[in-house]
DOKOL-485799 format. One line per field, with one value per residue (C-alpha): x, y, z. Coordinates in Angstrom, 3 decimals. Layout:
<fibas>
px = X_...
py = Y_...
pz = Z_...
</fibas>
This chain:
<fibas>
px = 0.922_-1.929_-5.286_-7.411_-10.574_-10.219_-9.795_-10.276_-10.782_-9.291_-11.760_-11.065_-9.611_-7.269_-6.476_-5.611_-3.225_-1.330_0.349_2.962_4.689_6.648_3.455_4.356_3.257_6.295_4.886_7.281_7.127_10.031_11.330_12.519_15.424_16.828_19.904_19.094_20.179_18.310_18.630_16.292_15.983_14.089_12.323_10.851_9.781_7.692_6.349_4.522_3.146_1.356_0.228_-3.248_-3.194_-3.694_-4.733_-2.047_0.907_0.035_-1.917_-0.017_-1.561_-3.367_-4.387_-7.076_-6.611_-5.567_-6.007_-10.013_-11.195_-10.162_-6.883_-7.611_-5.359_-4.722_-4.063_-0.575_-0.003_3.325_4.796_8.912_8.527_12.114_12.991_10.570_12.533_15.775_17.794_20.119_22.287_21.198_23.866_26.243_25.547_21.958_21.827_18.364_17.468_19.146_17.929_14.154_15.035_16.047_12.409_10.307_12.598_12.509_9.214_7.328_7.832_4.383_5.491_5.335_2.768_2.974_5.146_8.499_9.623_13.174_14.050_17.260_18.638_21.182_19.235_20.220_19.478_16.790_15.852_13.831_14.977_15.306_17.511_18.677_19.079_16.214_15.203_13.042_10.533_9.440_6.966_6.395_3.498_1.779_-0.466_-2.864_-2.998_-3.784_-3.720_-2.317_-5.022_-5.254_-1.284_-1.752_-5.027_-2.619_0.235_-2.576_-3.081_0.058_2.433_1.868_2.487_-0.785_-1.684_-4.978_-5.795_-7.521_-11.434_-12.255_-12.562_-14.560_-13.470_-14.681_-12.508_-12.162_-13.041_-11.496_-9.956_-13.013_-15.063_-12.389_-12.207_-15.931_-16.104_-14.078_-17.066_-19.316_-16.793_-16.057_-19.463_-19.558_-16.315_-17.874_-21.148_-19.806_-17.254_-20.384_-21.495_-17.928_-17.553_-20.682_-19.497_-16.661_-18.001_-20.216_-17.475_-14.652_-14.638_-11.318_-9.275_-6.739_-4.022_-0.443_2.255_5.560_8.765_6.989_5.053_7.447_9.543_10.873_15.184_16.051_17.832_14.923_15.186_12.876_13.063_10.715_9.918_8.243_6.072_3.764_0.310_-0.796_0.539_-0.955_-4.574_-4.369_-3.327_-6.652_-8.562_-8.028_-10.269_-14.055_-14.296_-10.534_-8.925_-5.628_-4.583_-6.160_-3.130_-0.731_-1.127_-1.216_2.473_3.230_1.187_4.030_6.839_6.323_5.203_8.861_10.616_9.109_10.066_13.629_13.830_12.285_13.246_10.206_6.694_4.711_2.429_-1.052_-2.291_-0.458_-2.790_-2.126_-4.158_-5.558_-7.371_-10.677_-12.636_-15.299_-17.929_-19.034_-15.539_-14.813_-14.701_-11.872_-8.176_-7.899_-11.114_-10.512_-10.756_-8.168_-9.244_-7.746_-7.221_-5.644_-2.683_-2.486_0.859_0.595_-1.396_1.648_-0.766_-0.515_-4.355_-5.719_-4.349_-5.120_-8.995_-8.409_-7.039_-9.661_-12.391_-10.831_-10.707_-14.283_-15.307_-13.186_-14.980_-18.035_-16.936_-15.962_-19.555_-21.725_-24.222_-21.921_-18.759_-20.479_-22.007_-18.623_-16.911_-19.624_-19.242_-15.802_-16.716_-17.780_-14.593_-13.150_-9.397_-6.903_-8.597_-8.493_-4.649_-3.752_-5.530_-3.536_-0.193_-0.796_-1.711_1.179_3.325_1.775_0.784_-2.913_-5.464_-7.286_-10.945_-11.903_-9.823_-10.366_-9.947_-9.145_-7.075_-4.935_-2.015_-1.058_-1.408_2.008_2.174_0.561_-0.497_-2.071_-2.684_-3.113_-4.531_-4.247_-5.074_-2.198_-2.315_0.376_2.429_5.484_8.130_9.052_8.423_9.959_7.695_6.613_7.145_6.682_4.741_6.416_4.833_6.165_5.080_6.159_6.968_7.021_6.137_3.941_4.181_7.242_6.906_4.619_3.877_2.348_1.233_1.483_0.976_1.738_0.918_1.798_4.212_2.984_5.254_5.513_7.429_8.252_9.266_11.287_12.978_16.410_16.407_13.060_13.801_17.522_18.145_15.863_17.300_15.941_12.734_12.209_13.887_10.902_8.530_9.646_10.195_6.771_5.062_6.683_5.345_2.068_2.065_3.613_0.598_-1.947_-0.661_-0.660_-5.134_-5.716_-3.518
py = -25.499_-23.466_-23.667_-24.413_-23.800_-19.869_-19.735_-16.856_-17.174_-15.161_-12.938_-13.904_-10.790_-10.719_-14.449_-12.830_-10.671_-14.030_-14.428_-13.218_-13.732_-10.424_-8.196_-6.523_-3.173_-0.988_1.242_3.658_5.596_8.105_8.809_11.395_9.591_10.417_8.283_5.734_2.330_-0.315_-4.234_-7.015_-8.153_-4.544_-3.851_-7.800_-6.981_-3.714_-5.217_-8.716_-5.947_-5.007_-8.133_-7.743_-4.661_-7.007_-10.592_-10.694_-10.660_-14.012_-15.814_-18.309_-18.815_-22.440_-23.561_-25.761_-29.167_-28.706_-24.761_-26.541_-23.088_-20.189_-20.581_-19.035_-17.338_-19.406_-18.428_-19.884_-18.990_-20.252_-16.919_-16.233_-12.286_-11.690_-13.653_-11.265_-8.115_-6.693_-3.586_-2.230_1.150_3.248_6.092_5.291_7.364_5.739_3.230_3.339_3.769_0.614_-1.235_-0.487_-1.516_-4.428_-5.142_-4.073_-6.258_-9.251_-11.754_-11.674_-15.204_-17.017_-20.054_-17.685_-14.720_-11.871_-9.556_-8.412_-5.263_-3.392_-0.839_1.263_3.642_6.672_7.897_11.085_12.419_10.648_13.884_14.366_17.411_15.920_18.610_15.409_11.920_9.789_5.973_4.304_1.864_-0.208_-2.950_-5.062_-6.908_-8.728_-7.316_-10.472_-9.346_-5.822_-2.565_0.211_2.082_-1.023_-1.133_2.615_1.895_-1.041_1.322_3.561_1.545_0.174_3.339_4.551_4.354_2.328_0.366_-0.418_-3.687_-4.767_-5.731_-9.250_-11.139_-14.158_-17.157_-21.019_-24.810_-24.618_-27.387_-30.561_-32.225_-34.503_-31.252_-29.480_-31.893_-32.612_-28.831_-28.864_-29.329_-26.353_-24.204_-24.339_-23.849_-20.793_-19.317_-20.508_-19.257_-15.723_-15.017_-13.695_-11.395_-10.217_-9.272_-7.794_-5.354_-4.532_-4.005_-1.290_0.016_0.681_4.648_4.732_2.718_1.007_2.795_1.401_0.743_2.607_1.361_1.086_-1.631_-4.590_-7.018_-6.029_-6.021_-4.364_-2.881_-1.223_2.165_4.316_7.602_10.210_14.021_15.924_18.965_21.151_19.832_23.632_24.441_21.535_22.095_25.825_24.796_21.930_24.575_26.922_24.469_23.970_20.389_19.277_16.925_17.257_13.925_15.215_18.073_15.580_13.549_16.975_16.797_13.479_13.461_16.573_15.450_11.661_13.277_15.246_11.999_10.177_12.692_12.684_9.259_7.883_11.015_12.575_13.022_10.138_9.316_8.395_9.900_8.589_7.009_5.991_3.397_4.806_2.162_3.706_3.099_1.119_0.651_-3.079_-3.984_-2.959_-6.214_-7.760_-7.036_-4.648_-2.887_-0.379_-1.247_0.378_2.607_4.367_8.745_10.232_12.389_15.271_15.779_17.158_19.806_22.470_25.397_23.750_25.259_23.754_20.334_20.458_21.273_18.156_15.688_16.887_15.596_12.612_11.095_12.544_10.215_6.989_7.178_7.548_4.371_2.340_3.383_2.772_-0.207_-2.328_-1.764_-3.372_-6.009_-6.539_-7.166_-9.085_-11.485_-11.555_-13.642_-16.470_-17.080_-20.236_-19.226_-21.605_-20.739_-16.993_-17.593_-19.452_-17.021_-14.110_-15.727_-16.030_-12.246_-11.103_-12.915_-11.949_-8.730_-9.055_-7.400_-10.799_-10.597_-10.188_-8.174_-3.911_-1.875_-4.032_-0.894_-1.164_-3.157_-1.118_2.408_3.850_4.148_4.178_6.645_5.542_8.126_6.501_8.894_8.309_10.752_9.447_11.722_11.847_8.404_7.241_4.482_3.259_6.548_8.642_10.864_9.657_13.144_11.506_8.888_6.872_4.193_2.123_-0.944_-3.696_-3.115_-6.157_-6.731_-4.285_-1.654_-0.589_3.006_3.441_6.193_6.410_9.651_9.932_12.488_13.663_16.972_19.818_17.430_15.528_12.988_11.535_7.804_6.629_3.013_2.816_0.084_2.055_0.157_1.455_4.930_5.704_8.555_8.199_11.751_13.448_12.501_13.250_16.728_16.926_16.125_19.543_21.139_20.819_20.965_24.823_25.415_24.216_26.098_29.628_29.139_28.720_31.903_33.787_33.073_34.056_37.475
pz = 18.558_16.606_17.638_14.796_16.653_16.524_13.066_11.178_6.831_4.517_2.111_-1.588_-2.224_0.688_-0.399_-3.970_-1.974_-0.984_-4.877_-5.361_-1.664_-1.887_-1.181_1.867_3.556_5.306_8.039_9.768_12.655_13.263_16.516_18.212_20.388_23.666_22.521_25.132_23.719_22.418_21.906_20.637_23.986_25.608_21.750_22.343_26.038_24.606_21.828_23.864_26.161_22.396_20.921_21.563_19.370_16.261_16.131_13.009_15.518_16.650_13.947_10.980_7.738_7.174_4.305_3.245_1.960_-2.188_-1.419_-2.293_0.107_1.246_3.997_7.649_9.935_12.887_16.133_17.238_21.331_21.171_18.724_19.409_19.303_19.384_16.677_14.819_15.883_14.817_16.357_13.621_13.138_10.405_10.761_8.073_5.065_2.898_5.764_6.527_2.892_2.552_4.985_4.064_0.415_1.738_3.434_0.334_-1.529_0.405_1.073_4.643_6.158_5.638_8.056_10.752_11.770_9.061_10.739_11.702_12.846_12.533_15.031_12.819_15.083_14.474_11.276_9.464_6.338_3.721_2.818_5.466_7.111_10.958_12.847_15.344_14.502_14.732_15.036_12.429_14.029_11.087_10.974_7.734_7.288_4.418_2.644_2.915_6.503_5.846_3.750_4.442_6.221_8.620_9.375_10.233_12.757_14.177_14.937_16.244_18.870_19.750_19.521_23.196_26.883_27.282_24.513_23.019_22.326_19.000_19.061_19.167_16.097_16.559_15.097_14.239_12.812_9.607_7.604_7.627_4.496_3.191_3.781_1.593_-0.994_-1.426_-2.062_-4.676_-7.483_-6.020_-5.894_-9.859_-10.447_-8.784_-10.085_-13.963_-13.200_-11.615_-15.258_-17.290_-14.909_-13.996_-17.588_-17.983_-15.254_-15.980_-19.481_-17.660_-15.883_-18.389_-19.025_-21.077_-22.952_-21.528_-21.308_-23.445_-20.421_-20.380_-18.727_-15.413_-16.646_-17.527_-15.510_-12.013_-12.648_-10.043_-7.869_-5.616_-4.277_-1.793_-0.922_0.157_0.074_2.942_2.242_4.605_5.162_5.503_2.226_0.248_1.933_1.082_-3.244_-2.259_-1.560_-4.876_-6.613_-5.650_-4.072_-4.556_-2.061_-0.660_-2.582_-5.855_-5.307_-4.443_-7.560_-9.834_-8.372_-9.328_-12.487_-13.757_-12.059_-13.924_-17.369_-17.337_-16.166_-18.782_-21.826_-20.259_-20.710_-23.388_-25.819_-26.341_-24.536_-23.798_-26.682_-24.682_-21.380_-18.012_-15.346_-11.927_-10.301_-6.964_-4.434_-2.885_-0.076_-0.863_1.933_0.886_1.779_5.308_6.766_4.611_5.260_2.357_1.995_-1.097_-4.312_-7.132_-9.886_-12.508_-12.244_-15.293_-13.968_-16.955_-16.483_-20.016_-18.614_-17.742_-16.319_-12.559_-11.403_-14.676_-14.039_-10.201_-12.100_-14.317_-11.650_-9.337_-12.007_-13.107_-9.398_-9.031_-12.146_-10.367_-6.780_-8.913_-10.378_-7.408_-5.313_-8.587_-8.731_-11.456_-9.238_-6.197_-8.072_-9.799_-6.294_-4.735_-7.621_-6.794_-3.559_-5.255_-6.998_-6.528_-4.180_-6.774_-9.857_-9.256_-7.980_-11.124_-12.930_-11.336_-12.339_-16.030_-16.081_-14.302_-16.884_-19.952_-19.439_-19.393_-16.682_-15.348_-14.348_-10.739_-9.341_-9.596_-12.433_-15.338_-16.382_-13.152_-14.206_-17.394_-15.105_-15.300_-11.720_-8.238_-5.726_-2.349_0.246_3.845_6.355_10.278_13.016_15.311_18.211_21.321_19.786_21.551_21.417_24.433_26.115_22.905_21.042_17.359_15.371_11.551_9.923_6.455_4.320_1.164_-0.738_-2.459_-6.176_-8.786_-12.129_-13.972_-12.157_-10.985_-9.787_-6.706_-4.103_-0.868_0.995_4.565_6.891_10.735_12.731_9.472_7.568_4.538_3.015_-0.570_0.066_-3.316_-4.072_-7.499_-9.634_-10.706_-14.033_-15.016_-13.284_-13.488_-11.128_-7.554_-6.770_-9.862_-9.556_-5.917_-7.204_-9.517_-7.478_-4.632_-7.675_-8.844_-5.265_-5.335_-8.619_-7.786_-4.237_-6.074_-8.513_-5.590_-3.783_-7.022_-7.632_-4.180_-4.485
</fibas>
């Protein structure tokens, strides 16, 4: 039985999140195993002992009568934790890799709290370089419930002998159906009197054209693929630090920017006619209280550029130029506008741009869906993390891919390794292994470059 009296609503842009239902976030934490085993039953005894460390882990999704408002999360004391768990062997050769596929293929169960988490034990391999075989602890969550950066604060808390629960989040009854319904009218006259000024902004706001998409930009066929490619921390800050001002993700995404120009020319036959772009999400301050609180802009990746400092130089300048963009006055009068979107018009809205191709209004860069990829870099500062009383010696991260943009990349890091995770659709891609080769192959370049200015 939920208790609609400590309800908590939705923002309209983490309601956005809710279409499509396969939007999920994959946060791993790798293990360092003593071999003891492990069932659903002990996994399900740790993990109540950690349910305070989000309210998501106990809270089911309510929506209002006629989706008329925005749908809560409600808190439901009665949640079966075990029959969110699984315990599964990942030693057979790509096990784990497909296993994870399997979760950023498949949709998080709405009926239910957000969440489920897969213990895969026995892992070798993925590239990863572990001298002993490790367990994957994997929690998937929606992305409704949270981005990235929030999933990795969550796992912050609960990865250690004494866990730390979440702070309080206040919450209030929704309203009832005749509320709901008698809102209806208001609400349209918001959303129709917020579409001029959305339009104006994002007038303001558009810096380039939008880009043309390439095969990462049409229908998800499947089959999905992740992978991943570690690199050292130290030797990405010291390549950061050639360049006045540049960030350690402005030298990640010089990688990418190469290693995804070169794909590209493989496979289509020649270079890519316009510039590649990758839609980045920022911080953005005015959002900290919603569930996903950055807001996506576009970076151009001049992989064109085949001098590696000079592209770090023009990567560095283009994501200058897009947090400009998200922190100027017409970006955060473009998002508070965004709150007074009615929830099913926006939804509806959403849908018809994700089948024809077109950017709708309201939601971040207007640029983002036609960027040929996406790069997301989600720090933490997880310090002394352990699974049941196993250290945590690596942090891994993938999303969702669907429609539009089929190519995506998060970048996690964890004590001096820094990890590229890399969610593909093979149709679009071909050959997973080639382009992770790329991307180390173009990491060394980039690094041998660095070394060489300094010398």
């Amino acid at each position: 039985m939920t208790d609609i009296h400590d309800a908590v609503p939705l923002s309209v842009r983490d309601t956005v999140a809710l279409t499509p239902a396969v939007t999920s976030v994959i946060h791993c934490d790798v293990v360092a195993t003593t071999g003891e085993s492990l069932d659903v039953s002990r996994v399900a005894a740790w993990m109540r002992e950690r349910l305070d460390c989000w309210p998501m882990f106990t809270r089911t999704l309510r929506h209002s009568w006629g989706h008329a408002g925005l749908p809560h999360w409600v808190t439901d004391p009665s949640v079966d934790v075990a029959a969110h768990i699984r315990v599964v062997d990942g030693g057979e050769p790509a096990g784990a890799e497909r296993i994870v596929a399997e979760l950023v293929s498949s949709p998080v169960d709405l009926s239910r709290p957000p969440w489920d988490l897969t213990v895969i034990t026995g892992v070798t391999g993925m590239g990863l370089d572990y001298s002993e075989p490790v367990t994957l602890v994997v929690l998937r969550t929606h992305h409704a419930a949270g981005d990235g950066t929030k999933i990795a604060a969550v796992m912050r808390r609960a990865m250690r002998d004494e866990p730390v629960p979440a702070p309080a989040v206040p919450g209030h009854r929704p309203p009832g159906n005749l509320r709901s319904a008698l809102s209806i009218p208001a609400a349209l006259v918001r959303h129709l009197a917020a579409l001029p000024g959305l339009s104006r902004h994002a007038a303001n706001l558009k810096s380039v054209e939008l880009p043309r998409g390439t095969r990462f930009n049409h229908a998800l066929r499947g089959p999905i693929h992740i992978g991943s490619v570690p690199l050292s921390l130290r030797e990405v800050r010291a390549v950061r630090d050639v360049v006045p001002g540049a960030t350690v993700n402005d030298a990640v995404t010089a990688i990418i920017g190469r290693a995804l120009f070169e794909t590209l020319t493989e496979l289509d036959g020649g270079e890519p006619a316009v510039p590649l772009y990758a839609a980045s999400p920022f911080q953005a301050d005015d959002l900290t209280a919603d569930a996903n609180s950055f807001s996506e802009e576009i970076v151009e990746l001049h992989g064109d550029e085949s001098d590696p400092i000079e592209r770090l130089r023009r990567v560095h300048a283009s994501t200058a130029a897009a947090k400009a963009r998200v922190r100027s006055e017409d970006a955060i009068a473009f998002r508070a506008l965004q709150t007074r979107l009615a929830p099913t018009v926006l939804g509806l809205s959403r849908k018809r741009a994700q089948r024809s191709g077109v950017a709708e209004a309201g939601v971040d860069s207007p640029a983002a869906s036609t960027a040929a990829t996406l790069i997301s870099n989600v720090r933490s500062d997880l310090v002394d993390a352990t699974f049941l009383g196993d250290p945590v010696i690596d942090q891994l991260m993938w999303l969702n891919i669907g429609d539009r943009m089929t190519l995506q990349h998060v970048v996690t890091s964890l004590g001096d390794r820094l990890t590229i995770n890399v969610t593909a659709d093979l149709s679009a891609l071909r050959d997973l292994d080639d382009y992770l080769g790329k991307l180390r192959h173009h990491a060394a370049v980039l690094t041998d470059a660095c070394v060489n200015t300094i010398h």
